[in-house]
C-alpha positions in Angstrom: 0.0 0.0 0.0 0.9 3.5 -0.6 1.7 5.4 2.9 -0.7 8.1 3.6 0.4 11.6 3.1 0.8 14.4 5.7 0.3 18.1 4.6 1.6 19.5 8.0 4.2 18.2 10.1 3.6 17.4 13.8 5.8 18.4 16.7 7.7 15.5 18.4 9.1 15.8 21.0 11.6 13.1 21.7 12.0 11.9 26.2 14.2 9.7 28.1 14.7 6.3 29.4 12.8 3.3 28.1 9.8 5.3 26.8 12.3 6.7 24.8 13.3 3.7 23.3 9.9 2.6 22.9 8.8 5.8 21.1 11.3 4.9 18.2 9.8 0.8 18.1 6.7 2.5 17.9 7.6 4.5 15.0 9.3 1.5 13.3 7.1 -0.9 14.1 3.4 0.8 13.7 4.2 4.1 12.0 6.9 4.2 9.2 5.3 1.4 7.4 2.0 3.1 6.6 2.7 6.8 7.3 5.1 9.3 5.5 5.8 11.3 8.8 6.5 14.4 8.6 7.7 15.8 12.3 9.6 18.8 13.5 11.8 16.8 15.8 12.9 18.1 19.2 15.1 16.3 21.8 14.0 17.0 24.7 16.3 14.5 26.6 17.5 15.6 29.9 21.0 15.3 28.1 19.9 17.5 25.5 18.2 20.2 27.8 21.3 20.1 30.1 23.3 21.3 26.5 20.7 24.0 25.2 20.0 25.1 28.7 16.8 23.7 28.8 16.4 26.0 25.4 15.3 23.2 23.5 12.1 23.1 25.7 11.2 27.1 25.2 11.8 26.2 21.5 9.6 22.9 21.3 6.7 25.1 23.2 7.0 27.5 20.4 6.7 25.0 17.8 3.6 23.7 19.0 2.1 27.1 19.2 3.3 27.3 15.4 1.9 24.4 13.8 -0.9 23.4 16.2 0.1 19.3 17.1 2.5 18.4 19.3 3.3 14.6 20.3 5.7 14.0 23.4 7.3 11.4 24.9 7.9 10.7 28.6 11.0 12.9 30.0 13.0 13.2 33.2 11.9 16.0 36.0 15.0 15.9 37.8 15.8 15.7 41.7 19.1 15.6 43.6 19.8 12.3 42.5 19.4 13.2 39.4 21.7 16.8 39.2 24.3 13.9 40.3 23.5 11.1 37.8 23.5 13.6 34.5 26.2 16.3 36.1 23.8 19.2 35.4 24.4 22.6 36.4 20.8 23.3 37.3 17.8 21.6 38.4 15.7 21.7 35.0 12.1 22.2 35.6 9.6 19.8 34.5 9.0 20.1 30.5 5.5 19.5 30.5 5.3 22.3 33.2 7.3 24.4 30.7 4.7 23.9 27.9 1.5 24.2 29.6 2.8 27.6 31.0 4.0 28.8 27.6 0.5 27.3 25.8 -1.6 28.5 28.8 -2.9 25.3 28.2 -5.4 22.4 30.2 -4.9 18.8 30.5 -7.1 16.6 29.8 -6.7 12.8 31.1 -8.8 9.8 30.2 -8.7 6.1 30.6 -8.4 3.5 27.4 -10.8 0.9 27.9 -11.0 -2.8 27.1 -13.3 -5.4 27.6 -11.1 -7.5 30.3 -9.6 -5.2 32.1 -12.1 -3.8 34.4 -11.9 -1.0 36.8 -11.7 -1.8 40.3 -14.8 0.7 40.8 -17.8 -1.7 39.3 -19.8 1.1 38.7 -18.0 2.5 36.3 -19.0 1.7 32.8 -17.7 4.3 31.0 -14.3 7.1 31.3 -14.1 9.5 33.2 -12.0 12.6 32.0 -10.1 14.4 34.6 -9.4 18.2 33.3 -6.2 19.7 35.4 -5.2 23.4 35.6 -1.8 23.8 34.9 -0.8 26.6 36.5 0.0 28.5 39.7 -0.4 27.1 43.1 1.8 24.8 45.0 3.6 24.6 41.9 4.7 28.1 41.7 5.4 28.6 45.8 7.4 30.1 47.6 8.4 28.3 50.8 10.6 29.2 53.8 11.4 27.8 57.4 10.6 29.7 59.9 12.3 29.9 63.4 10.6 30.1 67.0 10.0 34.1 67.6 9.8 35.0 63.8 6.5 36.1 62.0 5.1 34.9 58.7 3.2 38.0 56.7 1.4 38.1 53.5 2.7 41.8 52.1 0.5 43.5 49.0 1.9 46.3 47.6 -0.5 48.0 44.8 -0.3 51.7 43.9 2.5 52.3 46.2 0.1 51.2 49.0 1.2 48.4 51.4 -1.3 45.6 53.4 0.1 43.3 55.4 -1.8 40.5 56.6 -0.3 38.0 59.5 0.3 33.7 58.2 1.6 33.0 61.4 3.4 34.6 64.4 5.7 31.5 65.5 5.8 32.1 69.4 5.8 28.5 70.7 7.6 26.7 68.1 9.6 27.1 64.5 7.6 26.1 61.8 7.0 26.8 58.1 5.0 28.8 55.8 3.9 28.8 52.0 3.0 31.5 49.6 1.5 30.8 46.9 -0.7 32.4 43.8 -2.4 31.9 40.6 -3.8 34.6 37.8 -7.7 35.4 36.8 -6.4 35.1 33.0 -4.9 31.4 33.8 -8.2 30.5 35.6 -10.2 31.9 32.7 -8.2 30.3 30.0 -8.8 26.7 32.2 -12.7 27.4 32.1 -13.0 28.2 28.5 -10.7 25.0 27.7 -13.0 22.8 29.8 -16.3 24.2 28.6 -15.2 23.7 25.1 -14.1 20.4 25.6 -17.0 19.4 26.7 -19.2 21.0 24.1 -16.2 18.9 22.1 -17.1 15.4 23.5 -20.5 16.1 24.3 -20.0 15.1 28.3 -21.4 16.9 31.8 -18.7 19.0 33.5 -18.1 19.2 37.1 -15.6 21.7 38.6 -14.8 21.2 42.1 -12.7 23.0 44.7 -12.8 23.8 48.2 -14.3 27.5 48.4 -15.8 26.8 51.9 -12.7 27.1 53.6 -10.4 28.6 50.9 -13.5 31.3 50.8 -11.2 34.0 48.7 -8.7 32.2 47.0 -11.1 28.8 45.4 -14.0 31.3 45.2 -12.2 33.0 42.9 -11.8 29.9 40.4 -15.9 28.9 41.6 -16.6 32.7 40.3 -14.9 32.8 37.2 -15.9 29.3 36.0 -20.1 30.2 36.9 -19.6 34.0 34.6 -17.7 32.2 31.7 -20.7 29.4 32.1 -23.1 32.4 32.2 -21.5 34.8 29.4 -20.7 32.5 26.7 -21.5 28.3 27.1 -24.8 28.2 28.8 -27.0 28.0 25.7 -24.6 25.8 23.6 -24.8 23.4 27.0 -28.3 23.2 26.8 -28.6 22.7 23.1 -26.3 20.2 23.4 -28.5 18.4 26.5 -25.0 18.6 28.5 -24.4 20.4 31.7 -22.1 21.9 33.8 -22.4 22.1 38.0 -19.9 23.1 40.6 -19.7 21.1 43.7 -17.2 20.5 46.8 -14.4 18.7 45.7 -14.7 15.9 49.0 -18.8 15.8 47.3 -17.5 15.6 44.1 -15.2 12.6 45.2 -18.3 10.8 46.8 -20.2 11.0 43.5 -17.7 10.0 41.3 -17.1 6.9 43.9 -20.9 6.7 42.9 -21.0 7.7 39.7 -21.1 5.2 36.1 -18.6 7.9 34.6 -19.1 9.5 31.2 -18.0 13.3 31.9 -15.5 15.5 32.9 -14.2 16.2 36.0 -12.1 20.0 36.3 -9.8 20.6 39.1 -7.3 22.6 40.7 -3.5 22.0 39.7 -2.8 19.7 42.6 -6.5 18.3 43.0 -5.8 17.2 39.0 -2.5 15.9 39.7 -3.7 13.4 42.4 -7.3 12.6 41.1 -5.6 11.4 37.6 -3.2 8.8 39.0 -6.2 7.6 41.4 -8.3 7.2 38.6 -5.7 5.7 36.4 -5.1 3.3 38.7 -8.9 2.6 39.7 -9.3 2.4 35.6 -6.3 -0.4 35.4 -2.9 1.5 35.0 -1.1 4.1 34.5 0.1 2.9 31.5 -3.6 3.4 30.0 -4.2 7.2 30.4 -4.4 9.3 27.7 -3.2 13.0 28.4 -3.8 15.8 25.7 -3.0 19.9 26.6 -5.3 21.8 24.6 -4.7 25.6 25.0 -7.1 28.3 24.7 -6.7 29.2 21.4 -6.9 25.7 20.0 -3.4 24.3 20.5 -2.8 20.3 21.1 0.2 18.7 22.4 -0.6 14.5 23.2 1.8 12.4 25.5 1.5 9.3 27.9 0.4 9.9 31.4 3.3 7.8 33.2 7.3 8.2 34.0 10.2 7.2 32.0 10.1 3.8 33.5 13.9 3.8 34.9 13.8 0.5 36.3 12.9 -1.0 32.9 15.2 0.7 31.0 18.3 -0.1 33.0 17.6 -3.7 32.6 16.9 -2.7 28.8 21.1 -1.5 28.9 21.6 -4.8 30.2 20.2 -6.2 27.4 17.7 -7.4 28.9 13.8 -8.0 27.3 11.5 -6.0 29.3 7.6 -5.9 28.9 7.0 -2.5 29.3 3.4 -1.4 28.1 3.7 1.1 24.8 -0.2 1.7 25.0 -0.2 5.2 26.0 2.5 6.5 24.2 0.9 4.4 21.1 -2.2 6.6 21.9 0.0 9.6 22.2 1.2 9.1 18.8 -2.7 8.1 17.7 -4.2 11.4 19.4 -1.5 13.9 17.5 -1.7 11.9 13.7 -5.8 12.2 14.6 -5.9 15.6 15.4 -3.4 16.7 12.6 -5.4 15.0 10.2 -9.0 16.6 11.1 -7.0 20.4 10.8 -5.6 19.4 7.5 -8.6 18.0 6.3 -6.7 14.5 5.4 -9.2 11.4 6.1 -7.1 8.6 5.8 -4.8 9.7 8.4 -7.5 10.3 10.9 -8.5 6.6 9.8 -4.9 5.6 10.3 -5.5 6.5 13.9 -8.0 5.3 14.4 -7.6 1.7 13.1 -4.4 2.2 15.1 -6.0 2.6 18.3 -8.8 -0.4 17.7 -6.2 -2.6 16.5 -4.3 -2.3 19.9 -7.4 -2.5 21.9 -8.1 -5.9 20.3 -5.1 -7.0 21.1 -5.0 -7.1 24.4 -9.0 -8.1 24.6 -7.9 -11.1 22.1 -5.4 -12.1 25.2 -2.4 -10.6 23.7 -0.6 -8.0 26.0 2.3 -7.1 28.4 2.8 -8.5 32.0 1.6 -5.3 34.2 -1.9 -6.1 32.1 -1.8 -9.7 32.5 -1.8 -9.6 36.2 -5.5 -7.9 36.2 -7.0 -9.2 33.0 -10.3 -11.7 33.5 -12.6 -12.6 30.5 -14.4 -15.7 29.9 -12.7 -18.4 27.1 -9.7 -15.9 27.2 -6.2 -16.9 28.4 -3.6 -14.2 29.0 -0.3 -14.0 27.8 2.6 -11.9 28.7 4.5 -10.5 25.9 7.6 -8.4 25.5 7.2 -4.6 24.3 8.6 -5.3 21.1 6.3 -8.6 20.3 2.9 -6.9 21.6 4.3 -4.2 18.9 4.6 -6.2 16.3 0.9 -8.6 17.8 -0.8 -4.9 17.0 0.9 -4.3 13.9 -0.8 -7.6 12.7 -4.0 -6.4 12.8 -3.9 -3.3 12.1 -1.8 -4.9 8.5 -5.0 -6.5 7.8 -7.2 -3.7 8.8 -5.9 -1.3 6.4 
């Protein structure tokens, strides 16, 4: 067969450790064959960063602004071990957190289902899409230690006036204290990505915080997400028989614990950072969470929602087989061909992408998958077997031979 044409290229943006390896066997394996890529490659390897400076990530951040589609592989955040392991001269920031700031962006998380592998909640029948904000908070801080005697103040200086409000006199004993902020632009940007999103997938949206007690600082994300809701997506929501409904974020936890899925669920930077690994987990594994950023102004950059997998890939240098499971960075690459194709108006990639994506669901519901899957898979008249990375690669490019 002739491989399918691409008007535009995508962004790639090339990670570390074994996913790193993995993203090339997915490309020889599943994509080369059928696909004449076109990519505007970036290395963002923690190597490659520690050269440029981390420039390479600025740049790569750009590029997706530019040409609308980026697809990213797994990369290091690095710690003190790390600073030690590469020799770097600074403490690189987290590259995804580097590219959500730049695209203003939300991320979107959902679970890939397959008959088999069943989630640990019963109820749930059908995903449930976790949208994260991806700026300000915790993750912007500023800590310090504070010593017995001292006082902690929050100072806000505006028109060369000065208020001072007291954190925490420390009296009895040392302690700590945290500033931290976030932006009514950011928080606006994160409604207006979620309520389009869901007008997008036709799914309810919940946004939860804790405005009771955070009574200022949550109220003001409760606020802005109810006059967006109001201004601009409140008829389209009803046309489309969808809703939207703020709630607590400990209710919003209890009916999701109750809930048969099927809509989105917003949060709070930190709140989206811990519900998405719970409900990866609940959903099977990490290993099967999709993750797309989609920025205001209609920007997409895909990418798995797990780690490099160190332990894997050290035992990869050994030479070593390892089974590590490809099936969100598979869907990484899937989501950005899919996405390029419906801006550039080219069918048979979007097809591609989607045969893609069946063909490794099959797979694994046929019996055919890696270890970490094998270990909770159940379905009648169907026996598991483990395979390595490289020959579940090359089960899915089977089908998906015969399928195109």
């Amino acid at each position: 067969m002739d491989k399918i044409k691409m008007l535009t290229p995508v962004v790639e943006l090339d990670g570390d450790e074994m996913t790193r390896v993995i993203w090339q066997w997915i490309k020889d394996v599943l994509i080369f064959p059928y696909v004449d890529l076109k990519s505007e490659y970036y290395d963002l390897s923690l190597v490659n960063r520690e050269a440029t400076k981390d420039q390479v990530t600025k740049d790569a951040a750009a590029a997706i602004d530019r040409l609308g589609v980026g697809v990213k592989c797994a990369t290091i955040t690095p710690n003190a071990q790390r600073m030690t392991e590469y020799s770097l001269s600074s403490m690189w920031k987290s590259p995804n957190g580097t590219i959500r700031a730049a695209l203003d962006g939300t991320v979107f998380r959902e679970p890939i289902m397959a008959s088999g592998i069943s989630p640990l909640v019963p109820a749930w029948t059908s995903p449930i899409i976790i949208a994260r904000h991806a700026y300000g908070d915790v993750y912007k801080d500023v800590e310090a230690l504070c010593p017995k005697g001292s006082k902690a103040e929050l100072v806000i200086t505006s028109e060369g006036e000065e208020k001072r409000i007291l954190i925490a006199d420390y009296v009895k004993s040392g302690g700590v204290a945290l500033g931290m902020h976030n932006l009514d632009s950011s928080i606006r940007s994160f409604a207006k990505s979620c309520f389009n999103y869901a007008l997008t997938k036709g799914l309810d949206l919940w946004f939860s915080s804790k405005d009771t007690i955070s009574a200022t600082y949550d109220h003001r994300f409760k606020d802005i997400f109810q006059e967006e809701y109001d201004a601009n997506y409140k008829a389209a929501f009803e046309e489309k028989g969808i809703t939207y409904f703020y709630t607590l974020i400990d209710d919003a936890v209890a009916r999701v614990m109750r809930s048969k899925g099927g809509f989105i669920w917003a949060c709070k930077n930190y709140d989206g950072d811990v519900m998405s690994d719970m409900l990866a987990t609940a959903f099977g594994s990490l290993a099967m969470m999709t993750s797309v950023l989609v920025s205001p102004s209609g920007k997409f950059e895909f990418e798995a929602a797990h780690g490099t997998v160190t332990r894997h890939y050290y035992r990869h240098l050994k030479g070593e087989s390892t089974g590590t499971n490809p099936i969100a960075t598979i869907f990484a690459w899937t989501g950005g061909l899919k996405k390029r194709g419906e801006l550039d108006g080219t069918p048979d990639l979007v097809r591609y992408a989607e045969l893609l994506e069946k063909a490794t669901i099959e797979t694994v519901e046929s019996g055919y998958m890696t270890g970490d899957l094998k270990a909770i898979f159940k379905k009648d008249g169907v026996e598991p077997v483990a395979l390595t990375t490289m020959e579940f690669l090359h089960k899915i490019a089977e089908r998906l031979e015969k399928a195109l």
